[in-house]
LOGUNU-58980 format. One record per residue: residue number from 1; residue in one letter; x, y, z of N, C-alpha, C, O in turn. Coordinates in steps of 0.2 Angstrom, whole numbers, always signed. Layout:
+-----+---+-------+-------+-------+-------+-------+-------+-------+-------+-------+-------+-------+-------+
!   k ! r !    nx !    ny !    nz !   cax !   cay !   caz !    cx !    cy !    cz !    ox !    oy !    oz !
+-----+---+-------+-------+-------+-------+-------+-------+-------+-------+-------+-------+-------+-------+
! NUM ! A !     X !     Y !     Z !     X !     Y !     Z !     X !     Y !     Z !     X !     Y !     Z !
...
+-----+---+-------+-------+-------+-------+-------+-------+-------+-------+-------+-------+-------+-------+
% end
This chain:
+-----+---+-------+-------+-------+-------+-------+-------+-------+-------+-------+-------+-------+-------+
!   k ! r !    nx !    ny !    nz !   cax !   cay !   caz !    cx !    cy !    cz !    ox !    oy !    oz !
+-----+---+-------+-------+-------+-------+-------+-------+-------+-------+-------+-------+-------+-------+
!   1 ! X !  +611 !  +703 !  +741 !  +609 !  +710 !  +742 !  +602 !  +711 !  +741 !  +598 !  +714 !  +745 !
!   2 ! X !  +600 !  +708 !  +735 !  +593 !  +709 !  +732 !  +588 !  +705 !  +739 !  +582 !  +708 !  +740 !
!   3 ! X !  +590 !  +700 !  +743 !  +586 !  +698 !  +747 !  +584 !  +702 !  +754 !  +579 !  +702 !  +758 !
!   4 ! X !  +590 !  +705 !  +755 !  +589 !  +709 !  +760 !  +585 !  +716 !  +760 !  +584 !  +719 !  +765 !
!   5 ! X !  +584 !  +718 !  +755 !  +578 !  +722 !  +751 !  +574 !  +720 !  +751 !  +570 !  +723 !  +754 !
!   6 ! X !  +571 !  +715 !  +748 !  +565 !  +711 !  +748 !  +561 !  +709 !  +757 !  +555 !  +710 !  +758 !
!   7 ! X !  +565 !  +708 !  +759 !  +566 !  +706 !  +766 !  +562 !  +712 !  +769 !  +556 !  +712 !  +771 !
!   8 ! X !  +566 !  +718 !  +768 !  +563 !  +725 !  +770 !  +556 !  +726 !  +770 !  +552 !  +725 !  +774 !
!   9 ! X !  +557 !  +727 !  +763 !  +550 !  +726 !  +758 !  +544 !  +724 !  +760 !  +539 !  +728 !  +759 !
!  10 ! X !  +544 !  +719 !  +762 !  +541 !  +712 !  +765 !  +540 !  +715 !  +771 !  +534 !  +718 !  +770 !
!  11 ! X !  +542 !  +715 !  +776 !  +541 !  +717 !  +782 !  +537 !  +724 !  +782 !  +531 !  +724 !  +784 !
!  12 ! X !  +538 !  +730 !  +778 !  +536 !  +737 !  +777 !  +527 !  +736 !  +775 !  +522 !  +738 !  +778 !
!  13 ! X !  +529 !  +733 !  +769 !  +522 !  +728 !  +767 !  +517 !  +726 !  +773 !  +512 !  +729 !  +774 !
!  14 ! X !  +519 !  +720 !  +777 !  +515 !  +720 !  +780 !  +513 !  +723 !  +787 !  +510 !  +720 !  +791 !
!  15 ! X !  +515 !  +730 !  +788 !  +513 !  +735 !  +791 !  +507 !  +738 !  +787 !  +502 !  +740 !  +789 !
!  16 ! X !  +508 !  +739 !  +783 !  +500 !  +743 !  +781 !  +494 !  +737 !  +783 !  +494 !  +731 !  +783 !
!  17 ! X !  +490 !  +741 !  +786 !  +485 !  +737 !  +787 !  +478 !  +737 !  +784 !  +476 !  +743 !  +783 !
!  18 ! X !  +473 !  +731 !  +783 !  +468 !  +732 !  +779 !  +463 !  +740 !  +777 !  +460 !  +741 !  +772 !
!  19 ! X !  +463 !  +743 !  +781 !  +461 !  +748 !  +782 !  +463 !  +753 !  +778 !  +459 !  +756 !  +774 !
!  20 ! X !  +472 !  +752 !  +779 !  +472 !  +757 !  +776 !  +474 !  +756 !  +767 !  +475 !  +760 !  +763 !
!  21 ! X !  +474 !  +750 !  +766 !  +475 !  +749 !  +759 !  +469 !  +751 !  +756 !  +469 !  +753 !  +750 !
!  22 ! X !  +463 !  +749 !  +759 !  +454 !  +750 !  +759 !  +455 !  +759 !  +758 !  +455 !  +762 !  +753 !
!  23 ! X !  +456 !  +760 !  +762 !  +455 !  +769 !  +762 !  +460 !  +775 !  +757 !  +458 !  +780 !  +755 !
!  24 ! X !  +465 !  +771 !  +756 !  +471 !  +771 !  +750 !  +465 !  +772 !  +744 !  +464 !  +778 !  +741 !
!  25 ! X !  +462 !  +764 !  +744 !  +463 !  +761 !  +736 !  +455 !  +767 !  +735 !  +453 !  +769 !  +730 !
!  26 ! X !  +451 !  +769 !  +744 !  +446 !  +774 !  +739 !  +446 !  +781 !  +736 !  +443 !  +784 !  +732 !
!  27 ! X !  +452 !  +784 !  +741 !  +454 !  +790 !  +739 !  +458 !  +789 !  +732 !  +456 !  +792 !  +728 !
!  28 ! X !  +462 !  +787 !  +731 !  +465 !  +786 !  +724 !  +459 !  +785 !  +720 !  +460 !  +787 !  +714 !
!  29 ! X !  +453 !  +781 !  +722 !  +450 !  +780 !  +715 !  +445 !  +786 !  +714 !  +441 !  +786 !  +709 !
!  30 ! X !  +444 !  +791 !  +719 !  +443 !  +797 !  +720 !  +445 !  +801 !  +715 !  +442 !  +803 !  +709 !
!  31 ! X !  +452 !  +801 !  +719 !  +456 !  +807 !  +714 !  +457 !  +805 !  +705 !  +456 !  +808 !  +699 !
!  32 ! X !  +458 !  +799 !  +706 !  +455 !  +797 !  +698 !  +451 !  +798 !  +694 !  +453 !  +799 !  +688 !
!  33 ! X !  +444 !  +799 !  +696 !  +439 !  +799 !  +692 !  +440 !  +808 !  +692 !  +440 !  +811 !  +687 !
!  34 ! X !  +441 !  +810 !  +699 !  +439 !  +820 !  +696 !  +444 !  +820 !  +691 !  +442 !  +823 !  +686 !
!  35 ! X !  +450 !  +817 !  +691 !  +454 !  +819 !  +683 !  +452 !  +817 !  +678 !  +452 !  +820 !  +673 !
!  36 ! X !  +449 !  +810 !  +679 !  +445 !  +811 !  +673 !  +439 !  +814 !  +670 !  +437 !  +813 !  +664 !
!  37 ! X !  +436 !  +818 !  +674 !  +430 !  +823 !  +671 !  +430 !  +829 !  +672 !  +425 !  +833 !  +671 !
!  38 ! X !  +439 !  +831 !  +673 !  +440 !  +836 !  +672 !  +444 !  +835 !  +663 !  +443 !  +839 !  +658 !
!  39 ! X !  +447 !  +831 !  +663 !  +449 !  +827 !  +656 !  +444 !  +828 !  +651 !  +444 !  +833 !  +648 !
!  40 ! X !  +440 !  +823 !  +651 !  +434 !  +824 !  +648 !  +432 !  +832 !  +648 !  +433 !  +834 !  +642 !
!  41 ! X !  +430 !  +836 !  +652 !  +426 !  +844 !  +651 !  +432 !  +849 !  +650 !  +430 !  +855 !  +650 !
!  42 ! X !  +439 !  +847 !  +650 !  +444 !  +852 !  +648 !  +444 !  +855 !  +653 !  +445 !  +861 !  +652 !
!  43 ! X !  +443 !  +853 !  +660 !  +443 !  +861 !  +665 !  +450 !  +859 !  +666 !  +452 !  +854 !  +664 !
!  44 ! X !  +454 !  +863 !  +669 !  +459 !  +865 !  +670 !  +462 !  +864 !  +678 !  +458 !  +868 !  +680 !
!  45 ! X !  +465 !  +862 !  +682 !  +468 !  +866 !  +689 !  +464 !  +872 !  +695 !  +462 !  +872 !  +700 !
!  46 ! X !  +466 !  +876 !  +689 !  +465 !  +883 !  +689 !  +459 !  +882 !  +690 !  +457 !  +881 !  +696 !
!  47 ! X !  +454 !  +881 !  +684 !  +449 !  +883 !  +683 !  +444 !  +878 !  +687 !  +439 !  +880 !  +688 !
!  48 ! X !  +445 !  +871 !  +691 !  +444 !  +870 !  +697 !  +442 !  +874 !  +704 !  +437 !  +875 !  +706 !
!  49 ! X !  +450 !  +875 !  +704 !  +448 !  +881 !  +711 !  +448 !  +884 !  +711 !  +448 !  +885 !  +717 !
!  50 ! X !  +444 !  +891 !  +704 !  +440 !  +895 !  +703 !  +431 !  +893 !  +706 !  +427 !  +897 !  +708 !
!  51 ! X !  +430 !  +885 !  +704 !  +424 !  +884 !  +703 !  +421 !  +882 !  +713 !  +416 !  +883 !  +715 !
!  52 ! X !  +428 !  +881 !  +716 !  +426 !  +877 !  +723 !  +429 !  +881 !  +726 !  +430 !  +880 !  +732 !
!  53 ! X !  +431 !  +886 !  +723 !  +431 !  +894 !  +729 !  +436 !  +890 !  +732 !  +435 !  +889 !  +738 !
!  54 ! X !  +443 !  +888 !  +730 !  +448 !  +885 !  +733 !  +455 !  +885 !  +729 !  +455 !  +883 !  +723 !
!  55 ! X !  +462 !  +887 !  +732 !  +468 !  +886 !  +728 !  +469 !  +881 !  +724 !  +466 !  +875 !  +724 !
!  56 ! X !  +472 !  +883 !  +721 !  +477 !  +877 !  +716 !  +478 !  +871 !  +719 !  +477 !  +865 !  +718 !
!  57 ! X !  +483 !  +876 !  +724 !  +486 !  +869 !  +726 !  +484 !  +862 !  +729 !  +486 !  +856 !  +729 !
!  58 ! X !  +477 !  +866 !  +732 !  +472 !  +861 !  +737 !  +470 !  +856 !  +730 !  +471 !  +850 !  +730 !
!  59 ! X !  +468 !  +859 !  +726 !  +467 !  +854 !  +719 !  +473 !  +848 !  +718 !  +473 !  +842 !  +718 !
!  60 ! X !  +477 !  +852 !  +717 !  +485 !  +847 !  +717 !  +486 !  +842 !  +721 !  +490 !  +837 !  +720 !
!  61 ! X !  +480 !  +844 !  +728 !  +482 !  +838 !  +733 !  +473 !  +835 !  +732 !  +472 !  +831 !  +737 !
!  62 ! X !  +470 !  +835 !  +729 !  +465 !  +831 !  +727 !  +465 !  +828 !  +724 !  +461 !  +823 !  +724 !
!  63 ! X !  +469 !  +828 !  +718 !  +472 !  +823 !  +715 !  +480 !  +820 !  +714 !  +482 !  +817 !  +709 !
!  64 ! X !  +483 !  +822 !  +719 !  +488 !  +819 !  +719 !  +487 !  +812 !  +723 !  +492 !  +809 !  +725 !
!  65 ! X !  +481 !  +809 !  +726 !  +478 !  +804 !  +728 !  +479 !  +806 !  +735 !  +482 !  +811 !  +738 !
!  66 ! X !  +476 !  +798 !  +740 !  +479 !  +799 !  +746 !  +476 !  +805 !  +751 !  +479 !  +806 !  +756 !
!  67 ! X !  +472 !  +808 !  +748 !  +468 !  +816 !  +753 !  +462 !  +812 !  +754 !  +459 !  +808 !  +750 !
!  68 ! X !  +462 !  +814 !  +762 !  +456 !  +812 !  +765 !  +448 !  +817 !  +765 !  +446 !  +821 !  +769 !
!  69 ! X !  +446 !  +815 !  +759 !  +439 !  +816 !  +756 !  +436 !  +818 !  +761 !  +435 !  +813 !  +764 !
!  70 ! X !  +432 !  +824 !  +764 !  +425 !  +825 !  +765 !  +419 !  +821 !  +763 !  +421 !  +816 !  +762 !
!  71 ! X !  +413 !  +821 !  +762 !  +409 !  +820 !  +760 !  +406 !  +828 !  +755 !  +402 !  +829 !  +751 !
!  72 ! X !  +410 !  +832 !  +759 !  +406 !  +838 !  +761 !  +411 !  +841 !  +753 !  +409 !  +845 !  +749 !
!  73 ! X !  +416 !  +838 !  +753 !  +423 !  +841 !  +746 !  +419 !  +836 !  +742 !  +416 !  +839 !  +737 !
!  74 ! X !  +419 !  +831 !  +742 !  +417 !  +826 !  +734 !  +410 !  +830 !  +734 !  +409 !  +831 !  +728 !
!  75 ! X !  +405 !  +833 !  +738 !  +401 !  +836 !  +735 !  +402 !  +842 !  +731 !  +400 !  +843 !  +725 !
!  76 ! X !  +405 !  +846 !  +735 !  +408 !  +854 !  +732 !  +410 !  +851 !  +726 !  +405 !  +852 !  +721 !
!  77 ! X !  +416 !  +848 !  +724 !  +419 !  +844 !  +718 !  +412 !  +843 !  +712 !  +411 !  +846 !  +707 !
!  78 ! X !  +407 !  +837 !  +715 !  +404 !  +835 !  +709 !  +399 !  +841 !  +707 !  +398 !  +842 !  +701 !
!  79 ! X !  +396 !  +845 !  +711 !  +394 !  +852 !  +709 !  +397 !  +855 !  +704 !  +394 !  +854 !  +698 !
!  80 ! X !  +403 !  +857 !  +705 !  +408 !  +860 !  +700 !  +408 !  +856 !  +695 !  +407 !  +859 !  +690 !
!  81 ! X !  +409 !  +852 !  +695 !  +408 !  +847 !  +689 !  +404 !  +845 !  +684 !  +405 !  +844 !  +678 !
!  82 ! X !  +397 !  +844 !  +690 !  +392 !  +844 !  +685 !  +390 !  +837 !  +685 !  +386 !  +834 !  +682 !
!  83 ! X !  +396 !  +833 !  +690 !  +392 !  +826 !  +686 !  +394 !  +823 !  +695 !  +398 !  +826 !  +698 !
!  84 ! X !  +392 !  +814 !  +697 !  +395 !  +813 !  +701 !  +399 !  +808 !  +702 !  +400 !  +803 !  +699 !
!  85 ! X !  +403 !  +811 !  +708 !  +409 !  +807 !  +708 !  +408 !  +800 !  +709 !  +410 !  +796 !  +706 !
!  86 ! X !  +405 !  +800 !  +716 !  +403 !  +793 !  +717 !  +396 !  +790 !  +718 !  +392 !  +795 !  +720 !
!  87 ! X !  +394 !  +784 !  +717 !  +388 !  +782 !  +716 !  +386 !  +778 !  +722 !  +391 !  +773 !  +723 !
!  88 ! X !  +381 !  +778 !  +728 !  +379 !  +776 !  +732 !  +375 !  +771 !  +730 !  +369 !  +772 !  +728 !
!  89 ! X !  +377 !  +762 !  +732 !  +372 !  +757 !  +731 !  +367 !  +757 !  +736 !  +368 !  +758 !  +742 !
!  90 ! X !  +361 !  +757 !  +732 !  +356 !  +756 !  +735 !  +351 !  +750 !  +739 !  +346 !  +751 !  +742 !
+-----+---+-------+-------+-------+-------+-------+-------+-------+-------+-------+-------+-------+-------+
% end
């Protein structure tokens, strides 16, 4: 039985494709860092989407990983924060 799960698994697996694991692994590490400097600075949820003129909920889906980032939102965000999210090699 466990083989036949694995088997699935397996198969499911290899439908994600590079891209999208690449694109996964940036918005997850996104949503990461905003919790953590909301962590660090005590802001709140709330006190988030007070800051970026935006609900709750829309926060709830910026960190629940998996949201496709703007350039225009990770700005709004490091604004609000104060500091930034992502760092451009130069």
């Amino acid at each position: 039985m466990i083989e036949i799960y694995d088997d699935i698994l397996k198969e499911e697996l290899a439908k994600i494709t590079p891209l999208d694991r690449a694109t996964t692994a940036l918005t997850d590490g996104i949503a990461a860092r905003i919790d953590a400097v909301m962590k660090q600075k005590g802001i709140t949820k709330s006190q988030l989407a007070k800051m970026t003129g935006h609900r709750p909920s829309e926060v709830t889906k910026w960190l629940g990983g998996n949201h496709n980032f703007t350039c225009r939102t990770i700005a709004l965000i490091s604004e609000a924060l104060g500091t930034n999210l992502v760092k451009i090699a130069r």
